[in-house]
C-alpha positions in Angstrom: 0.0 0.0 0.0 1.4 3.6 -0.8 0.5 7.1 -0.2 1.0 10.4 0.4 3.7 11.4 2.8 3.1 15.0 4.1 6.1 16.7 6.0 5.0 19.9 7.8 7.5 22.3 9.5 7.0 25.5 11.6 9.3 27.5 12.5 8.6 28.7 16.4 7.3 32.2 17.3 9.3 33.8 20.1 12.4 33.9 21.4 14.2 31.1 21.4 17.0 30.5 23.8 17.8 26.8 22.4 17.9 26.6 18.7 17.9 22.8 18.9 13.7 23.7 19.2 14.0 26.5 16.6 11.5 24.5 14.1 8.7 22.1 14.4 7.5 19.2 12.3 5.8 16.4 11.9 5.4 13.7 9.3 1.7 12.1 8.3 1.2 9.0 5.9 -2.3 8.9 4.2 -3.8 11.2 7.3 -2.1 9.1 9.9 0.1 11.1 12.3 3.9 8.5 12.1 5.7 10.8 14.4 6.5 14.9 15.9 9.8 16.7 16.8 11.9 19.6 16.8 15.2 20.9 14.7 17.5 23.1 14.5 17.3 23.2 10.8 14.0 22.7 8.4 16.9 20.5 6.4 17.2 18.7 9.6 13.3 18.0 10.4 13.1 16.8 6.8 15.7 14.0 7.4 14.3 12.7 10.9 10.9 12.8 9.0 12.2 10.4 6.2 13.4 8.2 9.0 9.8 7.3 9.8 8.7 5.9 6.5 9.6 2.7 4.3 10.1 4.4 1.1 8.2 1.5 -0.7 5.2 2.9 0.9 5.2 6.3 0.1 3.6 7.1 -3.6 4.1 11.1 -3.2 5.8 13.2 -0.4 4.2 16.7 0.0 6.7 19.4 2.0 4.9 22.3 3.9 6.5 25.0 5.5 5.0 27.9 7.4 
């Protein structure tokens, strides 16, 4: 079974002391949350997203950034 593999990141509002937390992401396969976290980098949140997923079940990745 594939699907669609939807990536999003947000970068956090404030100050923010730790940069390790600066974004927010989270990674959803056909409407089913796989996992959340932070990064230091949207490159970086990307990667630990990709981590989640056998790429034989993903048909279409979607990347959303706010």
């Amino acid at each position: 079974m594939t699907g669609m593999f939807l990536i999003r990141i947000t970068e956090s509002s404030g100050e923010i002391i730790d940069l390790r937390y600066r974004y927010i992401w989270s990674a959803w396969l056909d409407g089913t949350l796989l996992g959340k976290g932070h990064a230091s980098h949207a490159d970086l949140a990307i990667e630990r997203a990709h981590d989640l997923v056998n790429p034989d079940r993903v048909e279409r990745i979607e990347i959303v950034e706010r």
